[in-house]
MOPAC internal coordinates of N, CA, C and O (Angstrom, degrees):
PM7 1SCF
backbone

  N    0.0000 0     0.00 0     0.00 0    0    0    0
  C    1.4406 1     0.00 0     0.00 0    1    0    0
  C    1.5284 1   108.49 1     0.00 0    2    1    0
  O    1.2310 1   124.93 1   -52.51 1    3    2    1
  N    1.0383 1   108.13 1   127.49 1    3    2    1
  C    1.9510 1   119.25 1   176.31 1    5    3    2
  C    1.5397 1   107.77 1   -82.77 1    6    5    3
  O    1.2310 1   121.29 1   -45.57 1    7    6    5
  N    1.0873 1   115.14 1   134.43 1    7    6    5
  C    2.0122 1   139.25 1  -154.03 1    9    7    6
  C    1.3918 1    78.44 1  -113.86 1   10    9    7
  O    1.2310 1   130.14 1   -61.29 1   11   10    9
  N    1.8844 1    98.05 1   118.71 1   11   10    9
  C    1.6461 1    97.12 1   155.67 1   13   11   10
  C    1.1178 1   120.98 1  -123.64 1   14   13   11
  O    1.2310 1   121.29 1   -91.81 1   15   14   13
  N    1.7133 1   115.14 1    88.19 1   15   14   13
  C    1.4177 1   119.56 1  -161.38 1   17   15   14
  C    1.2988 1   104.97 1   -95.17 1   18   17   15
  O    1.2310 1   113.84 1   -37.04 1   19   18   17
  N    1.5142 1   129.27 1   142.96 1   19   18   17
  C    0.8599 1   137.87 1  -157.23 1   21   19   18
  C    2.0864 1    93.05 1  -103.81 1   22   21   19
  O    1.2310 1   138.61 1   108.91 1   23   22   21
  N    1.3290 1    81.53 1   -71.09 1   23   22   21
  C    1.7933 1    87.15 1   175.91 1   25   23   22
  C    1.8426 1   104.40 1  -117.51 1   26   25   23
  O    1.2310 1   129.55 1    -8.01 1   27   26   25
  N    1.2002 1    99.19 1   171.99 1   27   26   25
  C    1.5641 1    98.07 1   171.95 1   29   27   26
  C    1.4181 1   105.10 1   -46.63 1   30   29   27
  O    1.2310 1   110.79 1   109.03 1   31   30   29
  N    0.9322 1   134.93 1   -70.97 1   31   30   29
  C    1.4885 1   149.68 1  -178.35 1   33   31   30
  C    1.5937 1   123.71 1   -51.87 1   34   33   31
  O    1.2310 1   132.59 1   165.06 1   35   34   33
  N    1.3519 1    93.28 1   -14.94 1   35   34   33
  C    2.0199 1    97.10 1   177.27 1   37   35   34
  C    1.3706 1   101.74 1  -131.63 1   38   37   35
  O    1.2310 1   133.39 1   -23.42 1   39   38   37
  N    1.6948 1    91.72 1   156.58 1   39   38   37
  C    1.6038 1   118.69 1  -165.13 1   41   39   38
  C    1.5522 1    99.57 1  -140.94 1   42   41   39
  O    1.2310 1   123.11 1   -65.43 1   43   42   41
  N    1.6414 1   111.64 1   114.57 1   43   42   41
  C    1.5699 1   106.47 1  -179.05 1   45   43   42
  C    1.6474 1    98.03 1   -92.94 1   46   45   43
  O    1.2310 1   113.30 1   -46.51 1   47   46   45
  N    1.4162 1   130.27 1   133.49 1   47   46   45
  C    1.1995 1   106.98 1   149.66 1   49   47   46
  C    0.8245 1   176.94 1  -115.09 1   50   49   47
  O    1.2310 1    89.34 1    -1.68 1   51   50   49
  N    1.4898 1   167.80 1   178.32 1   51   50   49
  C    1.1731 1   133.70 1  -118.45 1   53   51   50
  C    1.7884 1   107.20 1  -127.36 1   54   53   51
  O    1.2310 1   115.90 1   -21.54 1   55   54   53
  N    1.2706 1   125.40 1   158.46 1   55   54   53
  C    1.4057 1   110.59 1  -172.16 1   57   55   54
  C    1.4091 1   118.44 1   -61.79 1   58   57   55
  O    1.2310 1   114.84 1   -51.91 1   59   58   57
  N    1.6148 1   127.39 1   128.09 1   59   58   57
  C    1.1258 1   127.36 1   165.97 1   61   59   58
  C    1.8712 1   108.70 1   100.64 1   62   61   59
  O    1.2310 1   125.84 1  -174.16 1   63   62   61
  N    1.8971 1   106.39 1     5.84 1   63   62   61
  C    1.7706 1    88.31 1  -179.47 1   65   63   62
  C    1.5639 1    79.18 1  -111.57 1   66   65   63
  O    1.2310 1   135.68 1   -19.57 1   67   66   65
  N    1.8483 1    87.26 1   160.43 1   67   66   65
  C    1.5646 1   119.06 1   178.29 1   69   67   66
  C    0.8842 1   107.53 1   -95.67 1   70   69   67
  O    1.2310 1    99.82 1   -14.72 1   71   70   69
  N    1.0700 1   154.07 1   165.28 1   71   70   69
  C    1.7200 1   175.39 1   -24.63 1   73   71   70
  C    1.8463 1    90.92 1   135.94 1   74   73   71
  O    1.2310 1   109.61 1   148.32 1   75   74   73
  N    1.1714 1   137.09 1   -31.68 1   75   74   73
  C    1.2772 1   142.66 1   162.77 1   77   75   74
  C    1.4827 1   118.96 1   -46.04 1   78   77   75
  O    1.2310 1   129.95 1   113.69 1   79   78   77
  N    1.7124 1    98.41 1   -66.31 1   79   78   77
  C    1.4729 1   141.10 1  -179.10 1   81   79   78
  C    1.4969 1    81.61 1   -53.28 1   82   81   79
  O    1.2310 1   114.92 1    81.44 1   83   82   81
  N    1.2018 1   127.23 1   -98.56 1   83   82   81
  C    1.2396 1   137.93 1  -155.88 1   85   83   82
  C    1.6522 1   121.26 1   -53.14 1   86   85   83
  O    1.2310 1   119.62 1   158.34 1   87   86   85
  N    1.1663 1   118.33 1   -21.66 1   87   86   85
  C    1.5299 1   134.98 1   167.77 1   89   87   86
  C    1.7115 1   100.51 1   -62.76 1   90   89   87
  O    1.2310 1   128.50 1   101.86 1   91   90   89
  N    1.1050 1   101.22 1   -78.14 1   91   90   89
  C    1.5294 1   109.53 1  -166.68 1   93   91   90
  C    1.3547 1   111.30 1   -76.68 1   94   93   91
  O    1.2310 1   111.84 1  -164.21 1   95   94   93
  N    1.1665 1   132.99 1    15.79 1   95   94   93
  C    1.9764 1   141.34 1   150.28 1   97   95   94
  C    1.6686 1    95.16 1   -85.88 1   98   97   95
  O    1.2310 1   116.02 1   151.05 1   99   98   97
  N    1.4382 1   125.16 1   -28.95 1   99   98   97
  C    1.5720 1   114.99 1  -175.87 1  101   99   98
  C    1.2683 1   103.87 1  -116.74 1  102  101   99
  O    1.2310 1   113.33 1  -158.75 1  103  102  101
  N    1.8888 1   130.22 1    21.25 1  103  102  101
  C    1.5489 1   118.88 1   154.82 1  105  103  102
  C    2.0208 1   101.37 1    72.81 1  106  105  103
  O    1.2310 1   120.16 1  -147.20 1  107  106  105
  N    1.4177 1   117.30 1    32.80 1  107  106  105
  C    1.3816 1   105.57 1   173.10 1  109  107  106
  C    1.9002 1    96.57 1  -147.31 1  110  109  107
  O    1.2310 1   126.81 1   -23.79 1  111  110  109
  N    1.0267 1   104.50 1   156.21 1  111  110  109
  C    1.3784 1   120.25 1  -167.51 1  113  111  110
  C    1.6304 1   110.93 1   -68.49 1  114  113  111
  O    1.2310 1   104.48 1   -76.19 1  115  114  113
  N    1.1734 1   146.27 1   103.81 1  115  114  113
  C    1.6856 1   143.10 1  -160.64 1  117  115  114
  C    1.9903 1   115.50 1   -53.93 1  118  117  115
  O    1.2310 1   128.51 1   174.01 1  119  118  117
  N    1.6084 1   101.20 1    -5.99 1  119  118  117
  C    1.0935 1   120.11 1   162.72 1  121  119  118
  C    1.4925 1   112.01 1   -76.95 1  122  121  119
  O    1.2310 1   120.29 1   124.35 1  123  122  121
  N    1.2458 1   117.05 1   -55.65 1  123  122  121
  C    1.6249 1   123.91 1  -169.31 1  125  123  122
  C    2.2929 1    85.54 1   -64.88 1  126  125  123
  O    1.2310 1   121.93 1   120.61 1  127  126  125
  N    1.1046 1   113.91 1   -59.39 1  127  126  125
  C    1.5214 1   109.83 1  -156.31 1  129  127  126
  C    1.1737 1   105.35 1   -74.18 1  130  129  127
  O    1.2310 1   110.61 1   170.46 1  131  130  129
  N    1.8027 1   135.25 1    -9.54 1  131  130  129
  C    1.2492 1   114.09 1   175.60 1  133  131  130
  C    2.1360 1    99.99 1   -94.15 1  134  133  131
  O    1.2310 1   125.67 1   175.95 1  135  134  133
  N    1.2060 1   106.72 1    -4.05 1  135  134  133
  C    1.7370 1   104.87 1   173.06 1  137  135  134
  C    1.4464 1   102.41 1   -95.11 1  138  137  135
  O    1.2310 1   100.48 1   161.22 1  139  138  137
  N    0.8127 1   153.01 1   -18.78 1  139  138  137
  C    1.4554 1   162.72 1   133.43 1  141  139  138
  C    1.5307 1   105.94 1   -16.01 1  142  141  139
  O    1.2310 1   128.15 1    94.25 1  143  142  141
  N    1.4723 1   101.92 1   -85.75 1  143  142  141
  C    1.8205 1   127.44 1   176.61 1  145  143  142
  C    1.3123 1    88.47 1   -56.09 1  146  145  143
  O    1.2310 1    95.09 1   165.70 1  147  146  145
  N    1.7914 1   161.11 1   -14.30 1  147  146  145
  C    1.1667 1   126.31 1  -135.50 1  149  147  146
  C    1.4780 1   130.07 1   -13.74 1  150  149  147
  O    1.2310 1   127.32 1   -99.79 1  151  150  149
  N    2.1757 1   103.51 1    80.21 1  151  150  149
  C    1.0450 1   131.04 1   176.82 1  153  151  150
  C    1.7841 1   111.74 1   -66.71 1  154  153  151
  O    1.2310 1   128.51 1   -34.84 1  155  154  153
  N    0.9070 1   101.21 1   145.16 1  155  154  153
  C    1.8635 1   102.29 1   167.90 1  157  155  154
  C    1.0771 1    93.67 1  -149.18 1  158  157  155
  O    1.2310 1   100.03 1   179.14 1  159  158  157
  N    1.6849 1   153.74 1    -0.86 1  159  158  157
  C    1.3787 1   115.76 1   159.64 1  161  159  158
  C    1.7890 1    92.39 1  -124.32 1  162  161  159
  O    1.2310 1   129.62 1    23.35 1  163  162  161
  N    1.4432 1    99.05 1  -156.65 1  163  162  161
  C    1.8776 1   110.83 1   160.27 1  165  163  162
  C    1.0401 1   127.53 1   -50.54 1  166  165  163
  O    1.2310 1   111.19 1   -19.05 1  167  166  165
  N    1.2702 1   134.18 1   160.95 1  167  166  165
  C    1.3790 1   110.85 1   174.93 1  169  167  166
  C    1.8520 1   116.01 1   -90.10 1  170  169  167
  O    1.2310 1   114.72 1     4.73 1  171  170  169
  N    1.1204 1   127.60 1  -175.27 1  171  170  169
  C    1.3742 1   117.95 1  -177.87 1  173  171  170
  C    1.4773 1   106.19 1  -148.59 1  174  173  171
  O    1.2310 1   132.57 1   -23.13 1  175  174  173
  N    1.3389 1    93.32 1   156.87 1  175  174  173
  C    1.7283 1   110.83 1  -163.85 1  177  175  174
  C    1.8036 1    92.16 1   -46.78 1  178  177  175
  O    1.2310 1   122.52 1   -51.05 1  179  178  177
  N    1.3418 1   112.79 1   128.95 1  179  178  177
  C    2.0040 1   112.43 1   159.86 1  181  179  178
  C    1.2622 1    89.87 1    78.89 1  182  181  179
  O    1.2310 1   107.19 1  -128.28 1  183  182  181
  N    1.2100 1   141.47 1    51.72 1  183  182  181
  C    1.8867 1   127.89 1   147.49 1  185  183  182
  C    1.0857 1    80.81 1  -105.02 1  186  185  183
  O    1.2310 1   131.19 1   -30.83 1  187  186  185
  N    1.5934 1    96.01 1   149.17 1  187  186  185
  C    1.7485 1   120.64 1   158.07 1  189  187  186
  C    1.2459 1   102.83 1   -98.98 1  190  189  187
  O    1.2310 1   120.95 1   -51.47 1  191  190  189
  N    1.4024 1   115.79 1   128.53 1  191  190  189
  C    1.8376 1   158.44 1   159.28 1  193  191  190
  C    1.5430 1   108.38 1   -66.94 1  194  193  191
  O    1.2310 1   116.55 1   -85.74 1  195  194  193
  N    0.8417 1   124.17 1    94.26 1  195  194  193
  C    1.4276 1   116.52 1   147.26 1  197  195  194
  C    1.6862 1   127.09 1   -40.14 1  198  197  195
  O    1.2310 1    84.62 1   -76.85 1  199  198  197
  N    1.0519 1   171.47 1   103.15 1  199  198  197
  C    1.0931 1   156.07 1   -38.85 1  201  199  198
  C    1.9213 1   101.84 1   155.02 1  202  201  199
  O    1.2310 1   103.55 1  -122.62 1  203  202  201
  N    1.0048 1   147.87 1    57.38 1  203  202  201
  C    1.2646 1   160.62 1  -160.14 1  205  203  202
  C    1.4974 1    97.83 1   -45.62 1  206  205  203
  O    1.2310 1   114.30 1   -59.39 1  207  206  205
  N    1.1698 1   128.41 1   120.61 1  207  206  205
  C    1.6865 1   134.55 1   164.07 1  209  207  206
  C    1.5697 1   104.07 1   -66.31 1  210  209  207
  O    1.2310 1   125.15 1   -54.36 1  211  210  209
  N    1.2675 1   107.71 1   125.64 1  211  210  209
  C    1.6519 1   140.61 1  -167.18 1  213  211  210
  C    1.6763 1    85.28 1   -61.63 1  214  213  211
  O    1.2310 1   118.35 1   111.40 1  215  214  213
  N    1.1097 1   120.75 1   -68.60 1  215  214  213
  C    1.5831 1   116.93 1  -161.87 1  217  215  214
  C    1.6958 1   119.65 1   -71.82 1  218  217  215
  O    1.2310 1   127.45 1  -178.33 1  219  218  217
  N    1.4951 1   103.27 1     1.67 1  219  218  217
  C    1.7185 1   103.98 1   156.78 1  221  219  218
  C    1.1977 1   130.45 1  -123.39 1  222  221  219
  O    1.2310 1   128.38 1  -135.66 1  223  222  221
  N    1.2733 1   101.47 1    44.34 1  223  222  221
  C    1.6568 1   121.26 1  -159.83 1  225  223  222
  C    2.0634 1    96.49 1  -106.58 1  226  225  223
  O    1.2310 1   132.60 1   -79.81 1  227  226  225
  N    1.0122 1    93.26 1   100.19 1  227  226  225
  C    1.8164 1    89.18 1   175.52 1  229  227  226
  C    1.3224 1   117.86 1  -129.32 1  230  229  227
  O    1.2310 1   117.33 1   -47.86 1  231  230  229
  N    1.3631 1   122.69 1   132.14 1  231  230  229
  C    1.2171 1   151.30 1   142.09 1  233  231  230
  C    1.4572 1   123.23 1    -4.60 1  234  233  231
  O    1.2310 1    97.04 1  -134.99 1  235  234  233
  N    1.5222 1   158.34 1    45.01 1  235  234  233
  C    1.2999 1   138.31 1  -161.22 1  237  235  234
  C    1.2994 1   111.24 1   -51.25 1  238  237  235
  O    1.2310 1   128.98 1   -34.66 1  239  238  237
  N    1.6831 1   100.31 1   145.34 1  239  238  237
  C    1.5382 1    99.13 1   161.42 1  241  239  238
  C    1.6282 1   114.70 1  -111.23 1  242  241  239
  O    1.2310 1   113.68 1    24.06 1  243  242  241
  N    1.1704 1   129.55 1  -155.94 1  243  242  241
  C    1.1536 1   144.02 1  -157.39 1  245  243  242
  C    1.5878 1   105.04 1   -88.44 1  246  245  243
  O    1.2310 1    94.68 1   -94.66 1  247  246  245
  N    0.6356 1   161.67 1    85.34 1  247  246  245
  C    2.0336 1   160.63 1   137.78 1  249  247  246
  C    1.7090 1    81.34 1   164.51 1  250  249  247
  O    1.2310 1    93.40 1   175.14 1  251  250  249
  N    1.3005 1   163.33 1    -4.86 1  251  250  249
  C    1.0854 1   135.41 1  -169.29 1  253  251  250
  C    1.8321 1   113.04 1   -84.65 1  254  253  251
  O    1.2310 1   121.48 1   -22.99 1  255  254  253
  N    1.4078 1   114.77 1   157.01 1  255  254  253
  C    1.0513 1   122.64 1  -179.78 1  257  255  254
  C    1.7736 1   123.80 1  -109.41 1  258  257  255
  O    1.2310 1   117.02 1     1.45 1  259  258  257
  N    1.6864 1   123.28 1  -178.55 1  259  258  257
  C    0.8730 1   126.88 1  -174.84 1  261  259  258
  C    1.6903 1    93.48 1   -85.49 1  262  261  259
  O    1.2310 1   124.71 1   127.54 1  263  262  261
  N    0.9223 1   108.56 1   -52.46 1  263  262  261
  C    1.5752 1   105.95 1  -173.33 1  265  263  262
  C    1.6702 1   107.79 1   -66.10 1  266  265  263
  O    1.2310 1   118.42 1   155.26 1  267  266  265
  N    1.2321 1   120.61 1   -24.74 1  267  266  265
  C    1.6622 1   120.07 1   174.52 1  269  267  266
  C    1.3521 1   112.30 1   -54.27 1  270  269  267
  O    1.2310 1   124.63 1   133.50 1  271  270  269
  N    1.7582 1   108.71 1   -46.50 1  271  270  269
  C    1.2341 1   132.26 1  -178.06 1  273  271  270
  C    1.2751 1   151.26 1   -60.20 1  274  273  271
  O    1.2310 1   140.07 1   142.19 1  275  274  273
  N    1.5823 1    78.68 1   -37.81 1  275  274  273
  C    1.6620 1   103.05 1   170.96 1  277  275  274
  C    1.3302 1   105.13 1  -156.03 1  278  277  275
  O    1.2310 1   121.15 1  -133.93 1  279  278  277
  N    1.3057 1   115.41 1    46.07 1  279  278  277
  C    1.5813 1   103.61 1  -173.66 1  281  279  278
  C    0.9626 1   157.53 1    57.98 1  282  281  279
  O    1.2310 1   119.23 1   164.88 1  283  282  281
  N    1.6075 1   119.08 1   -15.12 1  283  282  281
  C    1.4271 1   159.14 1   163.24 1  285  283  282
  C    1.2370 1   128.67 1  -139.09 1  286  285  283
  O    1.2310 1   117.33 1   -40.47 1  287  286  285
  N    0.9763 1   122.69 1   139.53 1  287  286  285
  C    2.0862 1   105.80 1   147.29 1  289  287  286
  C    1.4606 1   115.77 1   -78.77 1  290  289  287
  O    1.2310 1   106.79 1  -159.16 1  291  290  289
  N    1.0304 1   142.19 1    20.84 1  291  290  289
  C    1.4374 1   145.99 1   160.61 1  293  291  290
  C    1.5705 1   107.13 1   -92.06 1  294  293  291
  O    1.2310 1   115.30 1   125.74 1  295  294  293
  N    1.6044 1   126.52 1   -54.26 1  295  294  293
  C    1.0662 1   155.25 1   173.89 1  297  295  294
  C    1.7675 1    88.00 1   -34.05 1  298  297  295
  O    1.2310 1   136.21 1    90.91 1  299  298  297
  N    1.8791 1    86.22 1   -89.09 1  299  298  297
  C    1.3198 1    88.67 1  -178.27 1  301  299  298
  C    1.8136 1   145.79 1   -52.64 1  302  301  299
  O    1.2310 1   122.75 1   158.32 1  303  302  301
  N    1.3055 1   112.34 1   -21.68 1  303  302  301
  C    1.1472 1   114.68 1   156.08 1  305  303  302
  C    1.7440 1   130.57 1   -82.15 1  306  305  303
  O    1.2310 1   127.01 1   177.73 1  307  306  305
  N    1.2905 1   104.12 1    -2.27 1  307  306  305
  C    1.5047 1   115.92 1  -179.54 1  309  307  306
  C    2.1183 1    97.86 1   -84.91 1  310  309  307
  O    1.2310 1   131.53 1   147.04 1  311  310  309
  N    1.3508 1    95.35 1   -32.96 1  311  310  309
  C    1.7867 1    90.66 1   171.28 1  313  311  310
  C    1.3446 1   123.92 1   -95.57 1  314  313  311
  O    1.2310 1   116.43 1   165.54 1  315  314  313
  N    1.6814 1   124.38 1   -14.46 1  315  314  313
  C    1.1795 1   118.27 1  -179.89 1  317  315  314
  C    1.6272 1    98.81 1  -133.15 1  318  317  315
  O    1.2310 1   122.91 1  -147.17 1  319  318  317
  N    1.0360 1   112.03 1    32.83 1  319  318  317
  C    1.6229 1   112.56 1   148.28 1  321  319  318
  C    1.3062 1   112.44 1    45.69 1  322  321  319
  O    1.2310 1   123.97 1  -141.20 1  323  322  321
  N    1.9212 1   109.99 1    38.80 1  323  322  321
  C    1.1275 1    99.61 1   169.71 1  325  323  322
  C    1.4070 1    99.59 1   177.74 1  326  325  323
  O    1.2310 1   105.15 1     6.31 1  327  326  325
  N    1.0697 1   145.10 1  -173.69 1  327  326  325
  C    1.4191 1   146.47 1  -134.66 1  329  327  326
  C    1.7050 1   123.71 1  -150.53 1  330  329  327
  O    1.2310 1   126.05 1   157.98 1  331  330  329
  N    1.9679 1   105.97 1   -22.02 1  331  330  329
  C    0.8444 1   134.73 1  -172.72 1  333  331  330
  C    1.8110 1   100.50 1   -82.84 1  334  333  331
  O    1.2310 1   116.04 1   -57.99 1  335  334  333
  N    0.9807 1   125.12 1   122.01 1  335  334  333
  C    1.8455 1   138.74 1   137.94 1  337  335  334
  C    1.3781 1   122.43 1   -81.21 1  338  337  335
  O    1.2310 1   111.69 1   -38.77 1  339  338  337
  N    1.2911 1   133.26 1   141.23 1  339  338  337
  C    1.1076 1   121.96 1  -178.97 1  341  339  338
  C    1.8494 1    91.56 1  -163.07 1  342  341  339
  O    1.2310 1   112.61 1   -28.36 1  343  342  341
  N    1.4144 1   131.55 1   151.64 1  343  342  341
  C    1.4144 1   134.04 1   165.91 1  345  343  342
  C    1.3303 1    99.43 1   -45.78 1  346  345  343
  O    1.2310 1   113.20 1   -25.34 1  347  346  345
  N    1.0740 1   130.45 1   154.66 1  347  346  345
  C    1.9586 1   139.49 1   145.80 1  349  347  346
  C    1.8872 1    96.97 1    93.79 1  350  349  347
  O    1.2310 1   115.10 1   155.57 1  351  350  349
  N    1.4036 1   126.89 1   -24.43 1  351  350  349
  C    1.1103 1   122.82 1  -162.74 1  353  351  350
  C    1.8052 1    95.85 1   -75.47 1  354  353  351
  O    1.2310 1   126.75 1   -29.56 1  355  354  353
  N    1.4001 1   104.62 1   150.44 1  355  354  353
  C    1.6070 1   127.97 1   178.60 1  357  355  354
  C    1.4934 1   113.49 1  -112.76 1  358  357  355
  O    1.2310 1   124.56 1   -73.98 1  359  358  357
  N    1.6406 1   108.85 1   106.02 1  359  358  357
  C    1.2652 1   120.02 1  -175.74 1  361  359  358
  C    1.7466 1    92.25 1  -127.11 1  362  361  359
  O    1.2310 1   141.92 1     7.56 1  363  362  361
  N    1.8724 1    75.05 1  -172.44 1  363  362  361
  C    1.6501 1    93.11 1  -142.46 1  365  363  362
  C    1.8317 1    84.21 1  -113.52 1  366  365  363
  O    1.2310 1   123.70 1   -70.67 1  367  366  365
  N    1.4651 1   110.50 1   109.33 1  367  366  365
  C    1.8091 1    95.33 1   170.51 1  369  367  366
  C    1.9154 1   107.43 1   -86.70 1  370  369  367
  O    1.2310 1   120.10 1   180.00 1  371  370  369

C-alpha cells in the first residue's frame, strides 16, 4: 500500500480505506484516530487525518484524572476530542 503523507503528522485518504485500514498502517487503535479526527461518519476519499504520535499515546488506569493527565479537562479534551475517562481507554497527553 502507497502512504500519502502529507506532513509527519497528516494522512490524506485514499479511495476505499477505513479508519481500521488506516489506524493499523500508523500503529494506533481506530478508536484513538477517529477521537483525534472527531470522526462521526466514514471516512472519504482526500480528508486529512491527523495522525497521533506513537510516543504520547497512553493507556488510562483506574483512579487517574483529566487534570492528572493533562493538567486540565479542557487541556485534555482539546487533544482527545472528548471528555470521557474511563480505565483501558488510549489518549493523547
Amino acid at each position: 500500500m502507497e502512504l500519502s503523507l502529507m506532513r509527519p503528522a497528516l494522512y490524506r485518504v485514499k479511495r476505499g480505506q477505513t479508519l481500521a485500514q488506516v489506524a493499523r498502517t500508523f500503529g494506533v487503535t481506530p478508536r484513538l484516530l477517529a477521537a483525534v479526527n472527531a470522526l462521526k461518519s466514514e471516512l472519504s476519499e482526500g480528508e486529512l487525518l491527523v495522525i497521533p504520535p506513537e510516543g504520547n499515546v497512553y493507556r488510562v488506569r483506574g483512579g487517574e484524572s483529566m487534570a492528572l493527565l493533562c493538567g486540565s479537562p479542557d487541556r485534555f479534551e482539546k487533544k482527545n476530542a472528548t471528555r470521557c475517562l474511563y480505565p483501558g481507554q488510549e489518549v493523547l497527553l
